[in-house]
Backbone as a ProteinNet text record, in pm:
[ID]
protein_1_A
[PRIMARY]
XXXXXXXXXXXXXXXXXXXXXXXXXXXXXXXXXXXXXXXXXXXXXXXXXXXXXXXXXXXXXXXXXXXXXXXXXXXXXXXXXXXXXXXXXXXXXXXXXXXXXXXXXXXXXXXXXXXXXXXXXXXXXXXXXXXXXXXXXXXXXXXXXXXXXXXXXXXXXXXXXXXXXXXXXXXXXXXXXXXXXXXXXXXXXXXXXXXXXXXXXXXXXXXXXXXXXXXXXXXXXXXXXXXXXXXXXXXXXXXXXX
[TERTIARY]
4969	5052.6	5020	4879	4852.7	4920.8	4910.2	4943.6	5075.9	5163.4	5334.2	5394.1	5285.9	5313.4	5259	5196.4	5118.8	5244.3	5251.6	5390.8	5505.6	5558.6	5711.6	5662.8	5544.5	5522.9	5524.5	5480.8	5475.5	5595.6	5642.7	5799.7	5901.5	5862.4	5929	5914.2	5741.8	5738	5769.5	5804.7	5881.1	6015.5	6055.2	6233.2	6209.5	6096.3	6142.7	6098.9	6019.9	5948	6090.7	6137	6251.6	6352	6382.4	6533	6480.6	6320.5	6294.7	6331.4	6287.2	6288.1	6430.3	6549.1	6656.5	6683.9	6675.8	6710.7	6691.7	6523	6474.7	6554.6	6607.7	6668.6	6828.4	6892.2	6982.2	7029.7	6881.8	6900.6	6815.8	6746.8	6750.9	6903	6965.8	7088.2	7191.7	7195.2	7250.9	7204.4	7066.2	7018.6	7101.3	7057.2	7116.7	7246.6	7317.8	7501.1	7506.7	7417.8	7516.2	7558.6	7521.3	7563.3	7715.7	7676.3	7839.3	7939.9	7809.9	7845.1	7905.4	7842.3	7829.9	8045.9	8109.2	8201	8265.2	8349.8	8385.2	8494.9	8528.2	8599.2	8712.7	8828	8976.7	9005.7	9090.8	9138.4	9170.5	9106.2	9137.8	9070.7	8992.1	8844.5	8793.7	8743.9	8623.2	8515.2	8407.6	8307.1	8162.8	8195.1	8039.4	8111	8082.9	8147.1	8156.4	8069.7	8092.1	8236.9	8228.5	8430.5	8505.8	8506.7	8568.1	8630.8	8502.9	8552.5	8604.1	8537.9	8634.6	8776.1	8797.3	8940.6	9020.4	8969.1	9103.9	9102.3	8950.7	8996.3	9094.2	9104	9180.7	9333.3	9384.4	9449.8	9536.4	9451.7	9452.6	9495.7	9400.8	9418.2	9575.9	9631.8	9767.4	9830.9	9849.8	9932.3	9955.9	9811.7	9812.8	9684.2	9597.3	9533.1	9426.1	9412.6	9299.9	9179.8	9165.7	9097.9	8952.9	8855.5	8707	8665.9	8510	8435.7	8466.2	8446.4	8432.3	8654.1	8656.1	8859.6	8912.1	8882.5	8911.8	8928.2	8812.3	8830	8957.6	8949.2	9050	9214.8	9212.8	9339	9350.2	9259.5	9254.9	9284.6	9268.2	9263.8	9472.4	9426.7	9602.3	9689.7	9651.1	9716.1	9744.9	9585.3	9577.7	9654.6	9740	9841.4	9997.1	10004.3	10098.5	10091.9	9974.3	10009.8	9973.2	9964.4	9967.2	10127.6	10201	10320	10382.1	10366	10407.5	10341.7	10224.4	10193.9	10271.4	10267.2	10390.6	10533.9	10575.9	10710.7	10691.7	10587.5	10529.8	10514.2	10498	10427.7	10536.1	10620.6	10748.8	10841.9	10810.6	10877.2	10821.1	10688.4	10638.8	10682.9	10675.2	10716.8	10848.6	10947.9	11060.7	11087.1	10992	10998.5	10964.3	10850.4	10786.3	10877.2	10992.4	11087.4	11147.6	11172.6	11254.5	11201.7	11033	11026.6	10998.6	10978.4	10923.8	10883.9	11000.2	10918.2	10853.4	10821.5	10753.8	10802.7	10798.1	10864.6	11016.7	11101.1	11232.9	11213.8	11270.9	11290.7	11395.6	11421.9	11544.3	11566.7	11488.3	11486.2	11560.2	11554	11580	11699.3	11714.4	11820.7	11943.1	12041.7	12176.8	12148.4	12130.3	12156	12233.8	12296.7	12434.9	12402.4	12466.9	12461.2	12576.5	12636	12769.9	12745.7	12842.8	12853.9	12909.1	12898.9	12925.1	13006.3	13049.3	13126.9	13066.1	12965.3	12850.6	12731.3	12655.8	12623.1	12641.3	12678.1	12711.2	12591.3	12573.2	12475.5	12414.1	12450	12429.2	12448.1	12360.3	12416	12318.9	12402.9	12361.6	12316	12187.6	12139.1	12178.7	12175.1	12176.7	12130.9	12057.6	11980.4	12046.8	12100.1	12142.3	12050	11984.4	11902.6	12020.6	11956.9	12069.1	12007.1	11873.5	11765.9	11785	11700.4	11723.1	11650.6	11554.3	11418.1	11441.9	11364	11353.1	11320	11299.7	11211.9	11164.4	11044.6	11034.6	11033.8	11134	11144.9	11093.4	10906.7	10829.1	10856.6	10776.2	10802.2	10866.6	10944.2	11058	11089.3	11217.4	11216.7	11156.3	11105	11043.1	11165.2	11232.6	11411.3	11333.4	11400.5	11400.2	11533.5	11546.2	11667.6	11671.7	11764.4	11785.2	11663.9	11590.6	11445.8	11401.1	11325.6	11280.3	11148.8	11018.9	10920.6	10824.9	10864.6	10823.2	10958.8	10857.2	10990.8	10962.8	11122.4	11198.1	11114.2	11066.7	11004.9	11042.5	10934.6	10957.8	11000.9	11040.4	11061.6	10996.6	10901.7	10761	10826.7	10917.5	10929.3	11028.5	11127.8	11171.5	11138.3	11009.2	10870.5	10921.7	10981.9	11000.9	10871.7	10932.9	10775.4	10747	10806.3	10789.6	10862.3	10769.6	10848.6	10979.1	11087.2	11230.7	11246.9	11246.7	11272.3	11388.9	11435	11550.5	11581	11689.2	11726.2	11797	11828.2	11935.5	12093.6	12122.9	12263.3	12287	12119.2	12191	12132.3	12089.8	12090.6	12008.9	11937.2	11864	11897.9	11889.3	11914.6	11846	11911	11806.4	11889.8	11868.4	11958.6	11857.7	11948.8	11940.6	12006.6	11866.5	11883.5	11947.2	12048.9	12028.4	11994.9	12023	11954.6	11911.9	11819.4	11796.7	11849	11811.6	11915.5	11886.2	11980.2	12030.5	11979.4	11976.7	11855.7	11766	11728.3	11569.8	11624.2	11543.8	11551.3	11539.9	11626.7	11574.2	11611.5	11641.6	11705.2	11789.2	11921.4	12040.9	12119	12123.4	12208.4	12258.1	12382.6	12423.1	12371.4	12361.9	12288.8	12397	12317.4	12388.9	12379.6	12230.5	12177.8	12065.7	12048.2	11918.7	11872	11739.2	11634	11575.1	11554.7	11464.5	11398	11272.6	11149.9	11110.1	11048.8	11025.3	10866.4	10829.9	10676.7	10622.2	10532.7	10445.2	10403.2	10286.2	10271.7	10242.5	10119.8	9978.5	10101.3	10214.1	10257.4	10221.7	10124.1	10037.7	10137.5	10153.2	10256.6	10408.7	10405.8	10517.1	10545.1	10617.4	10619.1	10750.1	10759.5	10880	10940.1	11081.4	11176.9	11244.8	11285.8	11317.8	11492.8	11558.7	11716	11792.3	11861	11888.1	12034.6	12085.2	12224.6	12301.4	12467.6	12480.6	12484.8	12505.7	12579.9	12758	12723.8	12876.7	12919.8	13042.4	13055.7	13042.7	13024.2	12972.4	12873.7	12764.4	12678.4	12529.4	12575.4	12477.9	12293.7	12196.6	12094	12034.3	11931.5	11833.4	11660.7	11568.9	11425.4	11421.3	11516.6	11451.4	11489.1	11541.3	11588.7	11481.1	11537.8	11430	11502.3	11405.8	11455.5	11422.4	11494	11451.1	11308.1	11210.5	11179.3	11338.9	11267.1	11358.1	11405.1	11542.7	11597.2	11682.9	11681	11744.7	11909.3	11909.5	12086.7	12114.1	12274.2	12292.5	12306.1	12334.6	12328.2	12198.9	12077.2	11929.6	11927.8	11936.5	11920.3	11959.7	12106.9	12183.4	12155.5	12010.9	12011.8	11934.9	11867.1	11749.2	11821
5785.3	5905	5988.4	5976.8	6109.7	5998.2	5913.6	5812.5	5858.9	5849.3	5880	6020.9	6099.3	6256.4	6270.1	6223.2	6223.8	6188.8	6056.8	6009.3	6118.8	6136.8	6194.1	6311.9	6427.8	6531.3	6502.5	6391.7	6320.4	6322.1	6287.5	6242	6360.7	6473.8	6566.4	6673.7	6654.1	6722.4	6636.8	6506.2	6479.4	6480.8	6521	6575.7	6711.6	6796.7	6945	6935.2	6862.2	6854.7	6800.4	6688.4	6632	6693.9	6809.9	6924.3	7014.2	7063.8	7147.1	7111.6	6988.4	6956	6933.3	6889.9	6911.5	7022.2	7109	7297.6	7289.9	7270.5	7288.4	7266.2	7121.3	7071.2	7114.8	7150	7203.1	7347	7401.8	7530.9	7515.2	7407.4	7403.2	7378.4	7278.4	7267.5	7362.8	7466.4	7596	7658.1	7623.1	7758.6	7695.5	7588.9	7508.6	7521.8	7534.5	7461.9	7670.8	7752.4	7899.4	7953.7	7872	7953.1	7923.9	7807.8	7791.9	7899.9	8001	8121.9	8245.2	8189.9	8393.9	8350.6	8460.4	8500.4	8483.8	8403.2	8399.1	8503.3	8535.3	8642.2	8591.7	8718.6	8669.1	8617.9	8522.9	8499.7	8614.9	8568.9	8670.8	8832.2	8822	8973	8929.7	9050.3	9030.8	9033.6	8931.3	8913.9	9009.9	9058.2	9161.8	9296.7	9399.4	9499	9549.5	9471.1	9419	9383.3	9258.5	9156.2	9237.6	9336.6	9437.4	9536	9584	9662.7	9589	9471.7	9427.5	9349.7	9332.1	9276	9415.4	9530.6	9651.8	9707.4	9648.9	9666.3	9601.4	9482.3	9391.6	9447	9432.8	9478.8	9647.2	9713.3	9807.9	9845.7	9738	9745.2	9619.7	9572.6	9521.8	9607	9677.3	9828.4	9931.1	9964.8	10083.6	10056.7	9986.7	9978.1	10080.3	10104	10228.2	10144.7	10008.2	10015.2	10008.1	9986.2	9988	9849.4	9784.2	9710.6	9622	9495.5	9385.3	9351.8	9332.5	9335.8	9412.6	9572.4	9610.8	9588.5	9493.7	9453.8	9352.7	9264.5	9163.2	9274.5	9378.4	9449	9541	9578.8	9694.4	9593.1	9492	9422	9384.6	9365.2	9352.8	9432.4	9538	9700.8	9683.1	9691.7	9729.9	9666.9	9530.4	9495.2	9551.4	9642.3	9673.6	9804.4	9884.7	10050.2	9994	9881.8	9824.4	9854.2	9766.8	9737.5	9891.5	9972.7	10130.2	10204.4	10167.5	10190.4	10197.7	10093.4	9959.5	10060.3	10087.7	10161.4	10330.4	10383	10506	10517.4	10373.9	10382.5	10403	10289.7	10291.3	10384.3	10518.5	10599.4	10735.5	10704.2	10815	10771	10622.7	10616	10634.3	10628.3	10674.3	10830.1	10880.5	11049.8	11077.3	10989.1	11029.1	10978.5	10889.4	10863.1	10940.5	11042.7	11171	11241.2	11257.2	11371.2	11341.9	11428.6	11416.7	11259.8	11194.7	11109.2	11117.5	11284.6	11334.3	11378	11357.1	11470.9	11397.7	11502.6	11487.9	11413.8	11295.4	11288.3	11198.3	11121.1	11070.6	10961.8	10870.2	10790	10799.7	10938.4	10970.2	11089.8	11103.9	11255.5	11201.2	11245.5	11283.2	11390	11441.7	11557.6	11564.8	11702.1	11762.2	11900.6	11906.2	12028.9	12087.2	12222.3	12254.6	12394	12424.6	12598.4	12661.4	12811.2	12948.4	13004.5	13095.9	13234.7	13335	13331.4	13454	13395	13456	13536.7	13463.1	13516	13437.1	13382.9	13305.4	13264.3	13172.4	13116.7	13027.1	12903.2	12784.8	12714.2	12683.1	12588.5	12604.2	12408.6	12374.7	12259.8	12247.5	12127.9	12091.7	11953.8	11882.4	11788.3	11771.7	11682.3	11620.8	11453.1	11510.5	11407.4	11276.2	11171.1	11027.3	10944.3	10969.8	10902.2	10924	10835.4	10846.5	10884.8	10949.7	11089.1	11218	11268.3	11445.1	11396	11506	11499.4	11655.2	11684.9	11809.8	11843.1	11955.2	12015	12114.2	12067.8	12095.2	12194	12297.4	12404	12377.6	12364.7	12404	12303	12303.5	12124.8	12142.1	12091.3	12105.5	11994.2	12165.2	12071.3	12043.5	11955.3	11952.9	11949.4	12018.8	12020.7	11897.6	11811.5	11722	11670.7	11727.5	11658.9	11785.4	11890.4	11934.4	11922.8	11997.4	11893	11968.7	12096.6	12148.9	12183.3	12239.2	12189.8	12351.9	12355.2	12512.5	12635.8	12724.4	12871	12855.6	12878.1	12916.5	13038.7	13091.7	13244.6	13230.3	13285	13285.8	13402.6	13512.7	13588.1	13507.5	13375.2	13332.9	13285.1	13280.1	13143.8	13189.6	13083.3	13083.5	13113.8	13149.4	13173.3	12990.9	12969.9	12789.6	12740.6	12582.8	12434.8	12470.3	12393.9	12397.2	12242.6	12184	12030.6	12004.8	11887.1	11876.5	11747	11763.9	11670.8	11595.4	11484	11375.9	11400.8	11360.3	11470.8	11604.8	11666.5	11852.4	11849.3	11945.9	12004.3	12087.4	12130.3	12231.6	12282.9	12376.2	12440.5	12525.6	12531.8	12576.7	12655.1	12750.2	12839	12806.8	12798.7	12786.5	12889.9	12960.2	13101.9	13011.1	13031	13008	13089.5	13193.7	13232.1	13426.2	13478.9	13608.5	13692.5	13835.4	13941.5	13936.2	13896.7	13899.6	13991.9	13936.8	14022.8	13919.4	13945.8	13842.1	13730.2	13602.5	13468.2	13390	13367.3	13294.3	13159.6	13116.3	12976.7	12921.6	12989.4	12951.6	12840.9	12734.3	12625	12525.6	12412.6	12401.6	12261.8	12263.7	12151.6	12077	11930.7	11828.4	11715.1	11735.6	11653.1	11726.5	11703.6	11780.5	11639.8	11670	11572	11697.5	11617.1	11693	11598.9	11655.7	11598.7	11692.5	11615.7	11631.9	11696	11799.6	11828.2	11728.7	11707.6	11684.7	11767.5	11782.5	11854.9	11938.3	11913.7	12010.5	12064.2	12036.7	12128.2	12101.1	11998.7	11973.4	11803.6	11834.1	11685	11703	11565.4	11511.1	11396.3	11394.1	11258.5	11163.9	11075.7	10967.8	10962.2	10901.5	10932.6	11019.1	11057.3	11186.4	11160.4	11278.1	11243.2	11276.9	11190.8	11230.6	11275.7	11352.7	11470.2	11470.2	11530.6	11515.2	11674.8	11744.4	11899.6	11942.8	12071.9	12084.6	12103.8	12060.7	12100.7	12254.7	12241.8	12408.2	12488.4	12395.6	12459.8	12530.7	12652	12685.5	12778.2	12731.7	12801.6	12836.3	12919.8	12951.8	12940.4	12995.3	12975.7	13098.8	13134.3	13216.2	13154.3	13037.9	12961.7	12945.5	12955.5	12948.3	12918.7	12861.6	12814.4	12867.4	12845	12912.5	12786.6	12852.3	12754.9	12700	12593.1	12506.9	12606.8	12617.5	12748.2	12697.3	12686.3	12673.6	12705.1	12811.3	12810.9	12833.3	12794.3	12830.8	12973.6	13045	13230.9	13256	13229.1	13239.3	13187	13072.9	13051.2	13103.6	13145.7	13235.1	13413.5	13434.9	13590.8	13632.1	13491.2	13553.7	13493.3
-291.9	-290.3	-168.2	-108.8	-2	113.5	114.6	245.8	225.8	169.9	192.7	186.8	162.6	197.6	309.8	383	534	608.2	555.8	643.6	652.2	571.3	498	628.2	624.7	694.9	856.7	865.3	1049.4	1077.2	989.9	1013.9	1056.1	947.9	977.1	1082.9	1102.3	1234	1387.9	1376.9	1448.1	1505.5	1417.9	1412.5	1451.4	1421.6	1460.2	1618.2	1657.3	1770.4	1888.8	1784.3	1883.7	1875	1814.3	1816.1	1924.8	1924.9	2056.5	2143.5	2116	2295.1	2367.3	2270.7	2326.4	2335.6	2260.2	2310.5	2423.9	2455.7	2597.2	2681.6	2675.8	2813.4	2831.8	2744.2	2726.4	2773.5	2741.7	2828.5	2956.4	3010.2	3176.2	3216.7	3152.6	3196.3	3260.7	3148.4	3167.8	3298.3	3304.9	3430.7	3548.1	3579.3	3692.7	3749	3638	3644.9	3675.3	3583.5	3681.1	3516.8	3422.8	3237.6	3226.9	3153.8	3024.5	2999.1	2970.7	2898.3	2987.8	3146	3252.5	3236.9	3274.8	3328.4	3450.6	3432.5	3568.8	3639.8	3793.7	3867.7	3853	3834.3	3835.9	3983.7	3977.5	4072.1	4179	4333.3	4475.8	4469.8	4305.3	4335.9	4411.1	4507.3	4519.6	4484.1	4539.8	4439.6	4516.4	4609.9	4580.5	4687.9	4691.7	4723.8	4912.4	4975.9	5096.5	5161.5	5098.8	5091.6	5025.8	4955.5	4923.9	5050.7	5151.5	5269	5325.9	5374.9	5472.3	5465.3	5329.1	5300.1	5316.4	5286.4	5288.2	5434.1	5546.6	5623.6	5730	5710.2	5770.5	5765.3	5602.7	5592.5	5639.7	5627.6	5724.5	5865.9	5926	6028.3	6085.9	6010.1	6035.4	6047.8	5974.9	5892.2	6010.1	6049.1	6101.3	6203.5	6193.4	6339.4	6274.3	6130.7	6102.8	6031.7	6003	5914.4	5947.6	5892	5932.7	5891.7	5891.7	5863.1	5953.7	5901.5	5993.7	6012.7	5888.1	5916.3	5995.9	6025	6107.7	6259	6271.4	6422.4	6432.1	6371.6	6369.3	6368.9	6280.1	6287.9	6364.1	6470.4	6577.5	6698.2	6715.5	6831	6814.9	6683.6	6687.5	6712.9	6683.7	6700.7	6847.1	6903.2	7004.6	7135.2	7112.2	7241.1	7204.3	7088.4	7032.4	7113.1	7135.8	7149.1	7324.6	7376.2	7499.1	7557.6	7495.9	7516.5	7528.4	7436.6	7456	7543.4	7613.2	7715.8	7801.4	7857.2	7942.4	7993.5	7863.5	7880.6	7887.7	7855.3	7910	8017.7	8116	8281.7	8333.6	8233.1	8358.3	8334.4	8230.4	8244.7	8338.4	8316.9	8453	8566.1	8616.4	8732.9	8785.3	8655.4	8685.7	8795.5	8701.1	8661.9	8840.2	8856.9	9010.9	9136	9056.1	9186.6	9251.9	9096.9	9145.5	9230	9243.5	9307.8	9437.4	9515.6	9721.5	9750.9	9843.1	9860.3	10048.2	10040.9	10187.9	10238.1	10381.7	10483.6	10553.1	10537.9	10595.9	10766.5	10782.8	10938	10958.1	11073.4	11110.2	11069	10932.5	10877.8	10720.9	10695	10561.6	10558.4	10662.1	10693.1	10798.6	10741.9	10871.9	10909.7	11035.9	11133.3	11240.1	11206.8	11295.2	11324.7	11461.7	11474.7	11555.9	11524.9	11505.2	11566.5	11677.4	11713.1	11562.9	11585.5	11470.7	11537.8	11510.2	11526.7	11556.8	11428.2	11443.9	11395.1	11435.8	11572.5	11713.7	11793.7	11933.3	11992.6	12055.2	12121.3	12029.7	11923.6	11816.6	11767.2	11742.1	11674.6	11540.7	11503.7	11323.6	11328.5	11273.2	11324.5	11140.5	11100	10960.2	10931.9	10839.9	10785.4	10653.2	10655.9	10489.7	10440.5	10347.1	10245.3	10200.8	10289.1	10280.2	10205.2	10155.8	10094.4	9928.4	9882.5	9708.7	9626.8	9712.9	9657.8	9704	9711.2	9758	9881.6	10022.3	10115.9	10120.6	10190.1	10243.4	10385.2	10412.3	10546.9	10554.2	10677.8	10659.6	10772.3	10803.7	10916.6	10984.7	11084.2	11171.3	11280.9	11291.3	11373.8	11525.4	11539.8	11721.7	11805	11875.1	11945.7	12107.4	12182.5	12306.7	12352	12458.8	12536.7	12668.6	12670.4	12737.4	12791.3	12947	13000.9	12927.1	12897.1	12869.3	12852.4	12906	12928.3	12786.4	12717.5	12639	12524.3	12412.2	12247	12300.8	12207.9	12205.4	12129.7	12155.1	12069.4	11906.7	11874.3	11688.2	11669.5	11576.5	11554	11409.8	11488.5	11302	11241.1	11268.6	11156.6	11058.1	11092.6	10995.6	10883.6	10901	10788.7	10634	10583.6	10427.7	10367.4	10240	10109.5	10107.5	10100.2	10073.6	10090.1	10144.3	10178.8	10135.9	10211.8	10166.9	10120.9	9988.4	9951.1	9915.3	9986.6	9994.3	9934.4	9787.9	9731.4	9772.7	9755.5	9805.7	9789.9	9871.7	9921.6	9942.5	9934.7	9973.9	10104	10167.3	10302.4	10312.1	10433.1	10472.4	10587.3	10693.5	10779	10852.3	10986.8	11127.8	11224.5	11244.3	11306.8	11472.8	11560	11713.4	11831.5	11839	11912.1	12083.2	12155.8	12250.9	12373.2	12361.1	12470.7	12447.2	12498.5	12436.9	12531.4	12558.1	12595.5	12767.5	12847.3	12960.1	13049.2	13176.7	13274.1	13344.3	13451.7	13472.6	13486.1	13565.3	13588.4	13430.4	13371.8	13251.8	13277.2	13381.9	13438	13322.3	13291.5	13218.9	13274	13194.4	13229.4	13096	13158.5	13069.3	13000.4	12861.4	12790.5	12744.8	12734.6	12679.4	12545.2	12511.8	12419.6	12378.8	12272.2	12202.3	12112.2	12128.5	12017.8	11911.4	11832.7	11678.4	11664.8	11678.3	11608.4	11441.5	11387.1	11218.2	11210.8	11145.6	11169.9	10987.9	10989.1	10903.9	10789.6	10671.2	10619.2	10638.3	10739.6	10802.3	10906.5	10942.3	11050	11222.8	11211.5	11347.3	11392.1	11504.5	11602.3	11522.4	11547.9	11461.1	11403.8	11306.9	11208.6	11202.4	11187.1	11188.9	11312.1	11264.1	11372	11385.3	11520.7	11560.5	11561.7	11512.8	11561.4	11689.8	11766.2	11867.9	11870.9	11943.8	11883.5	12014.9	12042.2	12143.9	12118.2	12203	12176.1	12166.8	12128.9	12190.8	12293	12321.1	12491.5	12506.7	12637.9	12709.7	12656.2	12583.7	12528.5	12641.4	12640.6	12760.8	12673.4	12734.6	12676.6	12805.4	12808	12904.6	12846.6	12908.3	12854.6	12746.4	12719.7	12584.1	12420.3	12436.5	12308.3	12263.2	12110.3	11975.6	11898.3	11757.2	11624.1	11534.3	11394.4	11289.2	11252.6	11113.3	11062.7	10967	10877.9	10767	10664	10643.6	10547.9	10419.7	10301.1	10220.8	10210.9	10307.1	10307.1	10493.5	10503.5	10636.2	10682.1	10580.7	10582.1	10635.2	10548.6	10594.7	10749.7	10765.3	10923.8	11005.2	10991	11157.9	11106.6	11016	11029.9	11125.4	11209	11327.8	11420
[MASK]
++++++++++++++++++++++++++++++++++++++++++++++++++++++++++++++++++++++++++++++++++++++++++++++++++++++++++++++++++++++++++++++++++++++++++++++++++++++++++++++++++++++++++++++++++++++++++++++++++++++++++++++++++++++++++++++++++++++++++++++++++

């Protein structure tokens, strides 16, 4: 009888011994594989809060070029040949803008010049420059004339000096009143002219710039050594008041 209750008990602590031990391995199993049991992420969460920023920044930055983290770069770079391109058409609207304005100094490259007797005041003529060009120019202090050989340019009359440059848009005009000769008396060696040159002054006012226009006169146009010019005048009234 004790021999088969010995047994019967071996027996049974062999079965409990051999149910442990499958638990055991059953739950190494589990550790390995990640748990039967853990939860898995819905489909396209993110799974740790990192990939979180940078998925809304990507997105973001498609959108609007605002977003942050690492997506952001990828969507700022994209932005960024976009606010390129509006660049682009910003340039070429300044440069439009700058066509309009001065493209320098008035001379015989960019101007028609004529010059025409008056009525009044006698002893006068009226020189004129019309803008043939497709910018502004400026008519910079006062044309430096020569009379036919003339081995020196004609007198300024500095009390004419404008407040400022006179710029002259394309197709308008500026004007130069031409003293020919002053009040009578004395050797002023009066004789009669035939051609006049205009030279163009520069900014600084010092030599001269471009090409010069060459003019014929009017007939019987007589001057002596007291001829002078206006500076550059916005209207022809302004020029023949000196």
């Amino acid at each position: 009888m004790r021999t088969i209750r010995s047994r019967t008990a071996a027996a049974a602590t062999a079965v409990v011994l051999a149910g442990l031990s499958l638990t055991a391995c059953d739950s190494d199993g589990n550790a390995a594989s990640g748990g039967r049991s853990a939860p898995r992420p819905e489909s396209g969460a993110p799974s740790t809060p990192g990939g979180e920023a940078g998925g809304t920044g990507k997105a973001d930055g498609e959108g609007s070029g605002s977003g942050s983290g690492q997506g952001a770069s990828s969507g700022q770079g994209k932005d960024a040949g976009k606010t390129g391109g509006a660049g682009k058409s910003n340039g070429s609207g300044a440069n439009q803008g700058a066509g309009n304005g001065s493209s320098g100094p008035c001379t015989g490259a960019n101007v028609k010049a004529v010059v025409s007797k008056v009525k009044r005041p006698i002893n006068h003529l009226l020189l004129t420059i019309t803008n043939t060009g497709s910018r502004a120019c400026d008519a910079y202090s006062a044309p430096f004339l020569g009379f036919d050989d003339d081995q020196s340019t004609t007198r300024i009359i500095e009390d004419s000096k404008p407040q400022s440059v006179v710029s002259v848009a394309p197709g308008q005009s500026a004007y130069a009143g031409i003293q020919l000769s002053g009040e009578p008396g004395g050797d002023t060696h009066g004789r009669t002219a035939r051609k006049l040159t205009v030279h163009f002054a520069p900014r600084n006012g010092s030599g001269s710039v471009g090409t010069p226009a060459k003019l014929t006169l009017p007939a019987d146009t007589h001057k002596d050594d007291n001829a002078a010019v206006t500076y550059w005048q916005s209207s022809a009234s302004d020029a023949l008041t000196y």
